[in-house]
Structures are given as structure tokens and as C-alpha cells.
PLY file of the C-alpha trace (Angstrom):
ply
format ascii 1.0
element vertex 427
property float x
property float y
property float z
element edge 426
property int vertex1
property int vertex2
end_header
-21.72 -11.55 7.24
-20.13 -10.40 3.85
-16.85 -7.87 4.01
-15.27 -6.58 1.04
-11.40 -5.76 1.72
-9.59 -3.20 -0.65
-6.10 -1.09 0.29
-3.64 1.13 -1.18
-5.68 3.32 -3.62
-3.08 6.31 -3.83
-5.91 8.50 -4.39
-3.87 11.64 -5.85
-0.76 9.50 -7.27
1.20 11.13 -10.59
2.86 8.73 -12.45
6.02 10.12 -13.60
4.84 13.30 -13.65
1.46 12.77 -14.88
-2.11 12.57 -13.27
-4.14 9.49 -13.32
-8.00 10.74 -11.82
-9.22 8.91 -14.92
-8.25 5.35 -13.80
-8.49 6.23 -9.96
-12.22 7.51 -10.38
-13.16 4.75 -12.82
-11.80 2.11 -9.89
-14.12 3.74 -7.26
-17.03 3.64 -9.71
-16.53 -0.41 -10.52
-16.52 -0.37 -6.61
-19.62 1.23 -6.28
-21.40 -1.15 -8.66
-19.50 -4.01 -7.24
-20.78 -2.84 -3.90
-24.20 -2.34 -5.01
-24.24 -6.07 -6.91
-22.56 -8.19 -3.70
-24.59 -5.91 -1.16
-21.67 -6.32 1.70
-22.15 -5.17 5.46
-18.47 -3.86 5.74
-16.34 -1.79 2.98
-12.78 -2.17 4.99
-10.06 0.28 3.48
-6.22 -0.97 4.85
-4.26 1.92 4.17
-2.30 4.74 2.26
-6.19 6.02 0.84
-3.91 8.78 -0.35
-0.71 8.76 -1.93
0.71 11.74 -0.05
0.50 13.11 3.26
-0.84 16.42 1.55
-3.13 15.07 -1.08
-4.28 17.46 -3.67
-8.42 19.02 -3.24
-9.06 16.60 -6.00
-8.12 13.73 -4.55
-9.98 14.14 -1.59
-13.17 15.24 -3.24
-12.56 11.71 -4.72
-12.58 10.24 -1.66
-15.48 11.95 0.34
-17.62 11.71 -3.04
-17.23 7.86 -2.94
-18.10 7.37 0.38
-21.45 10.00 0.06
-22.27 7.92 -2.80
-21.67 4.56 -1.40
-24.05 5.96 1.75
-26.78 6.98 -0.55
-26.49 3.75 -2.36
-26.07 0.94 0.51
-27.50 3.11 4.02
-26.45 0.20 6.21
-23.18 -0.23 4.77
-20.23 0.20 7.40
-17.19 1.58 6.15
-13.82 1.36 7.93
-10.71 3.31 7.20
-7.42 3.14 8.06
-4.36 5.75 7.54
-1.16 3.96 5.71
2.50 5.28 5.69
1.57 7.63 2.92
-0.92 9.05 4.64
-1.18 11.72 7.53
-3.38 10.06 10.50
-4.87 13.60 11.78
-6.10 14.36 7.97
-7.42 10.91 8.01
-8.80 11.65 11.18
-9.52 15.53 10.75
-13.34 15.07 9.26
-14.12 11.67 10.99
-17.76 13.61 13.26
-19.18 14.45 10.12
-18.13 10.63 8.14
-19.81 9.01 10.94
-23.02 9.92 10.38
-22.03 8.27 7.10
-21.70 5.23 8.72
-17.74 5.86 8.10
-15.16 5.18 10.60
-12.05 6.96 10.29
-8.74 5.95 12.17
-5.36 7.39 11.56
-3.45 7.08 14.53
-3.62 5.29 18.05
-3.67 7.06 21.49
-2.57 6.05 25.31
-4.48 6.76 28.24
-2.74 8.75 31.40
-1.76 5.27 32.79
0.33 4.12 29.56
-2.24 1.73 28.15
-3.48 1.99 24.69
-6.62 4.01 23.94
-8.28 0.47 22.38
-11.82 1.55 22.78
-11.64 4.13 19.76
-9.81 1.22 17.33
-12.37 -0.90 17.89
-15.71 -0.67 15.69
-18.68 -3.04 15.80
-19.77 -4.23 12.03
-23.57 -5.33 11.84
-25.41 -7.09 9.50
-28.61 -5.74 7.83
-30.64 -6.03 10.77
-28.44 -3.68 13.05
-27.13 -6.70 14.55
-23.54 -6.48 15.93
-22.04 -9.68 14.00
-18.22 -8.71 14.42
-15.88 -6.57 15.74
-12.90 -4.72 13.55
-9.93 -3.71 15.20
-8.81 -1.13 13.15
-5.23 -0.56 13.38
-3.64 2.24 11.53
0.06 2.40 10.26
1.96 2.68 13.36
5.40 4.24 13.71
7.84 4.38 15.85
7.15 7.57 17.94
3.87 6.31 18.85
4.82 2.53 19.53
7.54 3.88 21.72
5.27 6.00 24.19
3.65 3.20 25.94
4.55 0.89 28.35
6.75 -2.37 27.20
6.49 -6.08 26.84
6.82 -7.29 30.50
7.52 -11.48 30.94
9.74 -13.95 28.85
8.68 -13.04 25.69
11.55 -9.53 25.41
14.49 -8.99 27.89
15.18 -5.15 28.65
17.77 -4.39 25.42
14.27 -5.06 22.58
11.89 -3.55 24.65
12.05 -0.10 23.16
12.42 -1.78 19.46
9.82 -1.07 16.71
8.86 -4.28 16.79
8.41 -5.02 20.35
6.26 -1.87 20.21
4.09 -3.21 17.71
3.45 -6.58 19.23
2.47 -4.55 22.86
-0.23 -2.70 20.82
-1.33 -5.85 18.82
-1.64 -7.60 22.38
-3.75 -5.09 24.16
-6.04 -4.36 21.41
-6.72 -8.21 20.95
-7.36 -8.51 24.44
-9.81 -5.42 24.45
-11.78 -7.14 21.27
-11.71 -10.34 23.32
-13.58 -8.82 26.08
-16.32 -7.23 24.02
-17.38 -9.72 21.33
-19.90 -11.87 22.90
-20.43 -15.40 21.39
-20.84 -15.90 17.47
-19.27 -12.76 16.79
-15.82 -12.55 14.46
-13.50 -10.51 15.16
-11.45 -9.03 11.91
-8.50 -7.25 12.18
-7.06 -4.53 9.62
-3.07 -3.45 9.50
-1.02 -1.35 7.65
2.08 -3.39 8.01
4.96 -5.51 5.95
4.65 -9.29 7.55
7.50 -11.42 7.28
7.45 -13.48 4.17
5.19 -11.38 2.02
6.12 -10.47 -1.58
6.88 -7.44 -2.39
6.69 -5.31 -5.81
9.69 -4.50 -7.62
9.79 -0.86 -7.56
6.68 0.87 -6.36
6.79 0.36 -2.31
8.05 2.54 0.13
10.07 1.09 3.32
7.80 1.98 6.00
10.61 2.05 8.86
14.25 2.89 8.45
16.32 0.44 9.84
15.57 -3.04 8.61
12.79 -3.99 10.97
9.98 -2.90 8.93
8.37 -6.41 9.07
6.56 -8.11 11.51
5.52 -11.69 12.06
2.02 -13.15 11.04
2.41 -14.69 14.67
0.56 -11.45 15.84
-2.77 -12.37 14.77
-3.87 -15.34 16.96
-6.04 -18.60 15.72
-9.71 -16.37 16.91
-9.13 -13.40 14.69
-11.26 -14.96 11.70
-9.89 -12.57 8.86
-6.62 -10.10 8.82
-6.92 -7.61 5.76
-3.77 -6.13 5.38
-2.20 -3.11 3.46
0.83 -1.60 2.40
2.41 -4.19 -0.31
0.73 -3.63 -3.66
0.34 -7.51 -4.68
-1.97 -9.24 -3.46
-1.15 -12.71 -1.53
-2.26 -14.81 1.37
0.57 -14.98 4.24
0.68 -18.21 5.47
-2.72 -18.62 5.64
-5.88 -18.04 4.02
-7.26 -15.76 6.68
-3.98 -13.67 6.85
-4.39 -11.56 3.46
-3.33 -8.44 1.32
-5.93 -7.68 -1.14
-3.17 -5.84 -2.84
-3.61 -2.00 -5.00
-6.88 -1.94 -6.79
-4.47 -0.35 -10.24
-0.71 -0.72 -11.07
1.28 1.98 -9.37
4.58 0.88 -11.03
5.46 -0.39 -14.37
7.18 -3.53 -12.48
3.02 -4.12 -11.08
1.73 -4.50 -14.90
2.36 -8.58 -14.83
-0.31 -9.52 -12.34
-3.70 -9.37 -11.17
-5.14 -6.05 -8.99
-8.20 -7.17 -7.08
-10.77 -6.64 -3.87
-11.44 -9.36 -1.95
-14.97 -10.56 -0.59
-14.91 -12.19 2.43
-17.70 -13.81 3.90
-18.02 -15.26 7.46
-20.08 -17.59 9.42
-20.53 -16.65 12.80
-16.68 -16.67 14.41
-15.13 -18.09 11.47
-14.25 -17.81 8.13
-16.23 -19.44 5.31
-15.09 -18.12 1.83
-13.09 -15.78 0.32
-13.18 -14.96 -3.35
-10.76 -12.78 -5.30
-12.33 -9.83 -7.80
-10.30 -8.88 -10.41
-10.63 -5.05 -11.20
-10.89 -3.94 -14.49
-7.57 -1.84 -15.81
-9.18 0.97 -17.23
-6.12 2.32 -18.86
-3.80 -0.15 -20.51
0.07 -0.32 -19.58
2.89 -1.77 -21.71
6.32 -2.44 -21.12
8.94 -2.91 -23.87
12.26 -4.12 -23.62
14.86 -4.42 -22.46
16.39 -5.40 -25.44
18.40 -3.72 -28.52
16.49 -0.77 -30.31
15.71 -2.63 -33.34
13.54 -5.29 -31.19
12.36 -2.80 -29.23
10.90 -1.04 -32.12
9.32 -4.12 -33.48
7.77 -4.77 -30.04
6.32 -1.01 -30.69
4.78 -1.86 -34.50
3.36 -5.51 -32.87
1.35 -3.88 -29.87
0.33 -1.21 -32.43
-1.31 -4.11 -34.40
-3.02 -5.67 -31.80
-6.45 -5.69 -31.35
-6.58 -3.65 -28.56
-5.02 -0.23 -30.07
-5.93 -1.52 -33.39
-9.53 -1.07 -33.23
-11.81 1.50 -34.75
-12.99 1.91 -31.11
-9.92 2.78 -29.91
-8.94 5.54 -32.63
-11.61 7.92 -31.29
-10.25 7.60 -27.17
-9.64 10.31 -25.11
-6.24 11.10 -24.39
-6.78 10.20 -21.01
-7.96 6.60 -21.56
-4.10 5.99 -24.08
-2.13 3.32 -22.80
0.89 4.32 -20.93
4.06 2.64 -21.67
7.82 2.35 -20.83
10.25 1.44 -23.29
13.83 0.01 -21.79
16.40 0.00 -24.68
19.68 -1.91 -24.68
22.92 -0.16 -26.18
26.20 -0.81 -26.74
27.00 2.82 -26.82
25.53 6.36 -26.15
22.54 6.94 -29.03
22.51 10.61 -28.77
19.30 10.64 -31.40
17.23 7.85 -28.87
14.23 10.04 -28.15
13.98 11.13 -31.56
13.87 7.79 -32.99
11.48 6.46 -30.78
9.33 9.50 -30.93
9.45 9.07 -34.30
8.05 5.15 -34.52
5.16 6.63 -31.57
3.85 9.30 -34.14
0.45 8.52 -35.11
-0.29 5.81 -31.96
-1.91 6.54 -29.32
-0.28 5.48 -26.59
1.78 7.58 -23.86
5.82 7.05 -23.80
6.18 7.95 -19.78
9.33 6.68 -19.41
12.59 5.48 -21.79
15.14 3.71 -20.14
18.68 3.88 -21.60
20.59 0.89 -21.00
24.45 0.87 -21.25
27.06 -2.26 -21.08
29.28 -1.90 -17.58
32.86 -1.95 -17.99
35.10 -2.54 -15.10
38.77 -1.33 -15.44
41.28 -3.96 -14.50
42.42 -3.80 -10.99
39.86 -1.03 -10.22
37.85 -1.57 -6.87
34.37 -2.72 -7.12
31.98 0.48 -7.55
29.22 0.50 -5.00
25.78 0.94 -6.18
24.14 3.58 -4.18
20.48 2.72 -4.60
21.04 -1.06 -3.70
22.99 -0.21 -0.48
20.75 2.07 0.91
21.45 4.87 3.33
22.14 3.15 6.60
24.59 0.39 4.71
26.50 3.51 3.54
26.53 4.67 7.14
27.60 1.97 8.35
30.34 1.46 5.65
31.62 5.26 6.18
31.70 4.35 10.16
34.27 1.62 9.75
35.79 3.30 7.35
36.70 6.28 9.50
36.90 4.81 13.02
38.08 1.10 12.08
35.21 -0.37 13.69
31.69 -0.79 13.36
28.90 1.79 14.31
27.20 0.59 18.25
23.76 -0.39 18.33
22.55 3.30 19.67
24.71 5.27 17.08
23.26 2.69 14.58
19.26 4.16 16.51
20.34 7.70 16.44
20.59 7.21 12.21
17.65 5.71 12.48
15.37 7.94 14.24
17.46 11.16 12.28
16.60 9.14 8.99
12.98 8.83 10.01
12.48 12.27 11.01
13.75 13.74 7.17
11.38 11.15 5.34
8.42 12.44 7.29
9.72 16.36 6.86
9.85 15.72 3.03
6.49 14.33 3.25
5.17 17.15 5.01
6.26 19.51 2.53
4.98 18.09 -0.37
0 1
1 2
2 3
3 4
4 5
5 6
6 7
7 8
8 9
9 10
10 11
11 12
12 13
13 14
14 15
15 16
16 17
17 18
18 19
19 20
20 21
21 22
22 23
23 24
24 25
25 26
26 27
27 28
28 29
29 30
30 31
31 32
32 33
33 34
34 35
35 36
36 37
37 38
38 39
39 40
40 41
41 42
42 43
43 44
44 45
45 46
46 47
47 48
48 49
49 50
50 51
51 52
52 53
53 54
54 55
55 56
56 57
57 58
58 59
59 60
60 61
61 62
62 63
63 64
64 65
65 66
66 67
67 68
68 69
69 70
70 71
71 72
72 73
73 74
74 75
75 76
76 77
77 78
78 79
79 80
80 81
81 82
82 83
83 84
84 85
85 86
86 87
87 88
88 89
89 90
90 91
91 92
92 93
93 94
94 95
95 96
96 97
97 98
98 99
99 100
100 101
101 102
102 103
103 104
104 105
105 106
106 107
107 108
108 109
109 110
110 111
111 112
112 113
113 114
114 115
115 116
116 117
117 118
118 119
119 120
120 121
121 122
122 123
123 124
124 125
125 126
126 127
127 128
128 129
129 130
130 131
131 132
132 133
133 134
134 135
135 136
136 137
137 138
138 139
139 140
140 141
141 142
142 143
143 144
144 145
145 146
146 147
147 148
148 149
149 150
150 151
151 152
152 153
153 154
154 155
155 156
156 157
157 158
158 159
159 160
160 161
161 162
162 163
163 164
164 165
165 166
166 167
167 168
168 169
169 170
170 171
171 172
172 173
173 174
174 175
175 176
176 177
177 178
178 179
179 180
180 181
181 182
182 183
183 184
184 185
185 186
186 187
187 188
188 189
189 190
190 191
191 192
192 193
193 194
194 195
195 196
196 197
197 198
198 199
199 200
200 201
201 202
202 203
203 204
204 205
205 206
206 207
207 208
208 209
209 210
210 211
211 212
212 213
213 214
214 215
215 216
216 217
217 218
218 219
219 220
220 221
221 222
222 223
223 224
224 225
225 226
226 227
227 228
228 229
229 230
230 231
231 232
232 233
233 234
234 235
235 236
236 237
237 238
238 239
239 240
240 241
241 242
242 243
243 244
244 245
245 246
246 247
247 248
248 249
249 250
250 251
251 252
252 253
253 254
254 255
255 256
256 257
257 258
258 259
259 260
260 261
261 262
262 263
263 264
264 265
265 266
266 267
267 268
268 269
269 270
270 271
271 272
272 273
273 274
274 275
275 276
276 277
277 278
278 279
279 280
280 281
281 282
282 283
283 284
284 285
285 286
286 287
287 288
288 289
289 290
290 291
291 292
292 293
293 294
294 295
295 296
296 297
297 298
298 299
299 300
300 301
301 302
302 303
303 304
304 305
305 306
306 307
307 308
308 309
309 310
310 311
311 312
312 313
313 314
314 315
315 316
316 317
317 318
318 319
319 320
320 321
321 322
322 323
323 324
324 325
325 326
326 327
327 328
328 329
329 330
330 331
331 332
332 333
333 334
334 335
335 336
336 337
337 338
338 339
339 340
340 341
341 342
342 343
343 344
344 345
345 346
346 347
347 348
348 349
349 350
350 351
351 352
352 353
353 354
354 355
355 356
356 357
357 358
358 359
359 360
360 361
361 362
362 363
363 364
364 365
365 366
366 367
367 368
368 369
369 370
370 371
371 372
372 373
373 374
374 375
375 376
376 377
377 378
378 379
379 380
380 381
381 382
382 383
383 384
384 385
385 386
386 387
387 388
388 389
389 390
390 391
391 392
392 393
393 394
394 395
395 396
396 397
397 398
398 399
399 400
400 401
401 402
402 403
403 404
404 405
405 406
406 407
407 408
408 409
409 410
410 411
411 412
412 413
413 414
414 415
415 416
416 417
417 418
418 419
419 420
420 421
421 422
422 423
423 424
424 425
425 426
């Protein structure tokens, strides 16, 4: 059995400010052909499809196009589908009837029955092969958080004493237990069973800029200890670079496209997996092509910067006769990051000026200035570094002389939590 395993489009994402449905729909067209070429049984999807919780009518025709078209082309391909942290599970969810008679299987959110176990039957979806044979099972986990990890029953035994049993974690391992145990008791011998998460695992690398904590609170990551030695293949979403945790099995196939400028340095793939009977036989990285060029200058004084600029200009890539007749959609973006030893009031106007005639897109200029403590002045805190809850827990101590409990320190969390997911809402 042959699986390809993508995550993280951000179907709908602006970058700084402006659209990219040019690169996103030339993505899902390579996939289509790449689909078409390696003829897999199983298209798996890990997460955030969308990049917002209220994505634009664009970027779902995007979505719903691909998968009509990837029906018409390959009828006996199964496609499985997953909501990330950027995405709303009920919209995921909302036209999941009519996608499986697509052969589509939608999941954005997990259930309970009335006596506190988890709803595992509708996470659970058979993948056949091209005879209709049931080869594997996918348990098909979608991003959880903490309201709905919280509502079932808890850990019972050795393994958590009462004070972590209402943790995020803890919640996450009782729903990793019970839907193992439910795939356990369906697959019969020779089938695999494959299990997709939206998750952070412990030792994964993450991208510079471009990732969004998915819990508040600093236990947003979860051991690859969850997925026992039987589940033949974990494909994972959520961190945009793609990386094997631990082992080869345990994988994040990473975003198909940069999302960030800090993502431009390395490779954005699929991954085709192929399996032989219960276990894993192969897997095989596929680059995807970048079908809009991204360039990062700098940081360094404006003079090299602007060098850098006239180089890139000259190279073969924007230096082509080819490339003088491109749409303005298909111009390489780029970020300049300029080094100064004072304010340049005239910065813009000097770089706009060494851009006219090229076409390329400036999205972002970064001014850099020289920091200059004054002597005996306390240390100044950096905001963005510290993070919200470090600042609450700094303010805390600083106004009762002691530091926050463990349930004030939950209260922040779960009032944190709730104002992420209104923002979300209302964009």
C-alpha cells in the first residue's frame, strides 16, 4: 500500500499583507500530477488545510476544487483530512456527507459518548488498496485542545497521580490510548495501522518565525512515546519543516511552500510512504517545486545590502529573457534587513530606488539599529521573547512578593486561550 503524507497548506495565507493563490494553486496542481504519476491509495492531509479559522470563499473553492479533481482523476483514491490549530473543526467538518461520496474523510474535532469514553469509531477510517481491500486503518486525530481533552474521563493507574490528571497533556495521552486500543481491535492481521496528529512532539525543530504555539502555557508538546512500536507510520502536522522524530516512522512532512522568510533555507516536500503489510517499507521525500522565488538580504550595512540587490538582479534566474515578460504574480518576493548605525530617514527611498526596474516584490524592510544601554540602567525586558505568561508571572511577584500558585498560573492559561480563539473567530 502506497500513502502520500502532506500538512500545513495555509490555503488562504497573506503574506504581509499580500495574497499568494498563485503559489498555493500551483502546489495543489504539482500534487495532482504527482498523484496521478505515483497512483497512491491514501492522500493523508495533517492539519491547518486553512490558514484561518474563517478562510476566505477562495480559499475554500481551492480546497473542494482539488479534492473534485483528485476524485475525477484517481476514483479509488482515499483522502483523509484533519483540522490543525488554524483551523475551525466544525468548518472542517461542516460539508464532510457530501466529501464522502468523494471518497474524502473529513475530521475536525473528537467526541465522547454518554459514558465519558471517546467517540473512536468516527476517527477511525479504513484505507484500501485498488481492489477495495481494507489494507490499513488511519486513526485520524485532529488538533486537540484543551476544552475537549478535559471532558473525558482521566488516566487511572501509575502512570498520573490526581494533581496531572486534568493537564493538557495527560488529556492527550487518554485520547491517544483509547483510540489505539479501538484500532487494535479492528485491524485484522496484515493490516497497518497509520496514525495522523496535529501536534508539537518533544524534540522536533521548529521554524524561526512562522509557527503558532498551539497551547498557552508551555505544555504544547507531547512525547513521541504516544505512538507505540505497531503503529507502522505517524504523519504529523503543525511544524513547517519537515523532520523525522526519533524515528523514521514518526514524521512531519513539513509545509508544501515557505510561510515565513526564516522557511526560505530548506527543502518543502510530501512524503510517499509505502507499506508492506503491518510495516513500513520505504519512505521517500518529494521536493515541491517553489513556484515563486523568495530572497532574503541582509542583515548587513546598506551599502552590502545594495550590492546583494544588483548580484541577485544578475543572476540567471531574474536575469533571463524569460523572466522579463512574468506576471506580477509569479515576481520573487523578498525581505531586505539593513544594519545602521543611526536613523536613515531616506531608507525606503533609497532602496526603492535600487528596486526600480526589477521585478521582484520588497514585502518587508527591516531597520536595524545598534542597542545602547545607559550605565547603571536596569536591564530592559524584551516583550516578544518573554511572552505573556513570563510577564504574568513577573508582575505577580512583583506585586505580591511571591510567585503566582499553580491554579492562578491555569486560570491565565485558560483566560489566555479563550482571547486567541476569540481573535480567531473574528477574523
Amino acid at each position: 500500500m502506497k500513502l502520500i503524507h502532506t500538512a500545513d497548506w495555509h490555503l488562504g495565507q497573506t503574506f504581509h499583507g499580500q495574497e499568494r493563490h498563485t503559489e498555493q494553486r500551483a502546489f495543489l496542481d504539482w500534487l495532482l500530477a504527482t498523484l496521478e504519476t505515483r497512483r497512491p491509495d491514501a492522500l493523508l492531509i495533517a492539519g491547518d488545510i486553512f490558514d484561518v479559522v474563517n478562510p476566505s470563499l477562495r480559499a475554500q473553492e481551492m480546497l473542494y476544487d482539488f479534492i473534485v479533481e483528485a476524485h475525477q482523476r484517481l476514483p479509488q483514491l482515499t483522502i483523509v483530512m484533519i483540522a490543525g490549530n488554524h483551523d475551525s473543526g466544525n468548518r472542517i467538518e461542516l460539508p464532510a456527507p457530501l466529501m464522502q461520496r468523494l471518497n474524502t474523510h473529513a475530521l475536525g474535532r473528537v467526541s465522547w459518548l454518554d459514558d465519558g469514553r471517546l467517540d473512536a469509531e468516527r476517527l477511525l477510517v479504513p484505507l484500501t488498496d485498488a481492489d477495495g481491500e481494507i489494507r490499513a486503518w488511519c486513526l485520524a486525530l485532529p488538533f486537540l485542545r484543551p476544552a475537549e481533552v478535559t471532558g473525558g474521563s482521566a488516566p487511572s493507574g501509575d502512570e498520573t497521580d490526581d494533581a496531572s490528571r486534568n493537564t493538557y497533556v495527560a488529556g492527550i495521552t487518554h485520547v491517544h490510548q483509547q483510540l489505539i486500543d479501538a484500532a487494535r481491535e479492528h485491524r485484522t492481521p496484515g493490516q497497518a495501522l497509520i496514525a495522523m496528529s496535529h501536534a508539537h512532539l518533544h524534540g522536533a525543530a521548529v521554524s524561526e518565525a512562522s509557527e503558532r504555539p498551539i497551547v498557552i502555557g508551555g505544555e504544547e508538546s507531547i512525547p513521541a512515546s504516544l505512538f507505540p512500536a505497531d503503529i507502522a507510520y505517524v504523519a504529523l502536522g503543525h511544524l513547517h519543516r519537515a523532520q523525522q522524530v526519533g524515528e523514521e516512522r514518526i514524521r512531519y512532512s513539513g509545509s508544501p511552500l515557505p510561510l515565513d522568510f526564516s522557511e526560505v533555507t530548506y527543502p518543502h516536500q510530501v512524503v510517499d510512504v509505502t507499506l508492506d503489510g503491518e510495516a513500513l517499507r520505504d519512505v521517500e521525500s518529494l521536493a515541491v517545486p517553489r513556484p515563486v522565488a523568495m530572497h532574503r538580504l541582509g542583515p548587513a550595512p546598506l551599502d552590502d545590502v545594495l550590492a546583494e540587490l544588483e548580484a541577485l538582479a544578475d543572476t540567471p534566474e531574474l536575469a533571463t529573457d524569460q523572466t522579463r515578460d512574468l506576471p506580477r504574480e509569479r515576481w520573487p518576493w523578498l525581505e531586505i534587513r539593513v544594519e545602521l548605525d543611526a536613523p536613515m530617514p531616506d531608507l525606503r527611498a533609497r532602496v526603492d530606488a535600487a528596486l526600480d526596474g526589477k521585478q521582484l516584490r520588497l514585502l518587508r524592510l527591516e531597520r536595524r539599529l545598534p542597542r545602547v544601554a545607559a550605565e547603571d540602567a536596569p536591564a530592559r525586558i524584551d516583550l516578544a521573547a518573554l511572552g505573556p505568561r513570563k510577564l504574568f508571572e513577573r508582575t505577580w511577584q512583583a506585586r505580591w512578593g511571591e510567585p503566582p500558585a499553580d491554579d492562578v498560573l491555569a486560570d491565565f492559561d485558560r483566560l489566555r486561550q479563550d482571547v486567541l480563539d476569540d481573535e480567531e473567530t473574528s477574523t
